[in-house]
N, C-alpha and C positions, 0 to 999 in steps of 0.2 A: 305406568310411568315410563316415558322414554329419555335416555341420556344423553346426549351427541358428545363428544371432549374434542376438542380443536388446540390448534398451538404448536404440538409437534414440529420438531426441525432441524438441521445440525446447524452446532453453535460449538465456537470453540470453548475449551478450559476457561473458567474464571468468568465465561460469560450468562447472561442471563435469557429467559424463555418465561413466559406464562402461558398456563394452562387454562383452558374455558372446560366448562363441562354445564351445557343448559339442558335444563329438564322439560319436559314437557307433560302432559297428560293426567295430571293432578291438580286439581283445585283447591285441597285444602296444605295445607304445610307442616311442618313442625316433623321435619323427615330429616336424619342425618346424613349427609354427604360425607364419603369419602374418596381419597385417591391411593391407588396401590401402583405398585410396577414389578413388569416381568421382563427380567432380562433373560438369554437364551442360554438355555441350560438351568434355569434356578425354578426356584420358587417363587407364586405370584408375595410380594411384602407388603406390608403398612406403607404408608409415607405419610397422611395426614388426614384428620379430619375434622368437622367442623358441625356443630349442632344448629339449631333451627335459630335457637336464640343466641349463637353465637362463638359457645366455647369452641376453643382447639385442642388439639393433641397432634402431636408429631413422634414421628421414627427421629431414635436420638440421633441414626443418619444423619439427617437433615435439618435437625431443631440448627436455631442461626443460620441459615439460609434460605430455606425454604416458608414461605406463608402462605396460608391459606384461608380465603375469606368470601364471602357471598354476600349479594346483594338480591335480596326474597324478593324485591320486584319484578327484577328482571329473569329471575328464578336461575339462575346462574351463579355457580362457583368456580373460585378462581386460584390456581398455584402459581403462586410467582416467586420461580427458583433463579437466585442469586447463585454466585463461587461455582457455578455448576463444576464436576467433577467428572473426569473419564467412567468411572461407575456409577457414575449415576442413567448413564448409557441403561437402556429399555423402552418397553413399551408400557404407558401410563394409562392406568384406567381409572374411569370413575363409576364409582357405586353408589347408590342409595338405601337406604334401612329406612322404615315406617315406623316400627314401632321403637321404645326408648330401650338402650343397652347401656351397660354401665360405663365407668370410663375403664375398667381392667379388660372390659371385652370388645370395647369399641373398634380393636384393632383386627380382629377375626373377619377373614372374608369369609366365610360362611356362612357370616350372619348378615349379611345384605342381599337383597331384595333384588335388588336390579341393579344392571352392568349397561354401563359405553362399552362401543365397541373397539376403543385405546387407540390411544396415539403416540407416533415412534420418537422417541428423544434420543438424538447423539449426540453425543460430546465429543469431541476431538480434541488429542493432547496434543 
């Protein structure tokens, strides 16, 4: 499986960006999509993720602004971050998992498979 994430850019305070992350190299589905972000000096974090069949999960960060959604045809998942915030500043990656994790664990990067290779969001106050 390969990842691409697109969208990155700066955007002021309060403004909005969405996120593309298209897959490629797999034929069958039913793989969990996530998105994480690493800003400089931290730890990589959650921000959301989204099952084959649909559910989500979000970092309470960003629950009420941020969504995330896919469309299995085009094999592409999408964050579309609303109110963006000066900390919300980082670099966005997307992941995928194969096999099923629960929803306490869905948020562990460790436990996915494959990485993009992220893209830069700044925010400016």
């Amino acid at each position: 499986v390969q990842l691409q994430a697109s969208g990155g850019g700066l955007v002021q305070a309060a403004g909005s960006l969405r996120l593309s992350c298209a897959s490629s190299g797999r034929t069958e589905s039913d793989f969990t999509v996530g998105w994480f972000r690493q800003a400089p000096g931290k730890e990589r974090d959650f921000v959301a993720a989204i099952r084959w069949r649909g559910s989500t999960y979000y970092a309470d960060s960003v629950k009420g602004r941020f969504t995330i959604s896919r469309d299995n045809v085009k094999n592409t998942v999408y964050l579309q971050m609303n109110s963006l915030k000066p900390e919300d500043t980082a670099v966005y990656y997307c992941a995928a998992r194969t096999l099923y994790v629960s929803s306490g664990r869905i948020s562990y990067a460790s436990g996915y498979d494959y990485w993009g290779q992220g893209t830069l969001v700044t925010v400016s106050s």
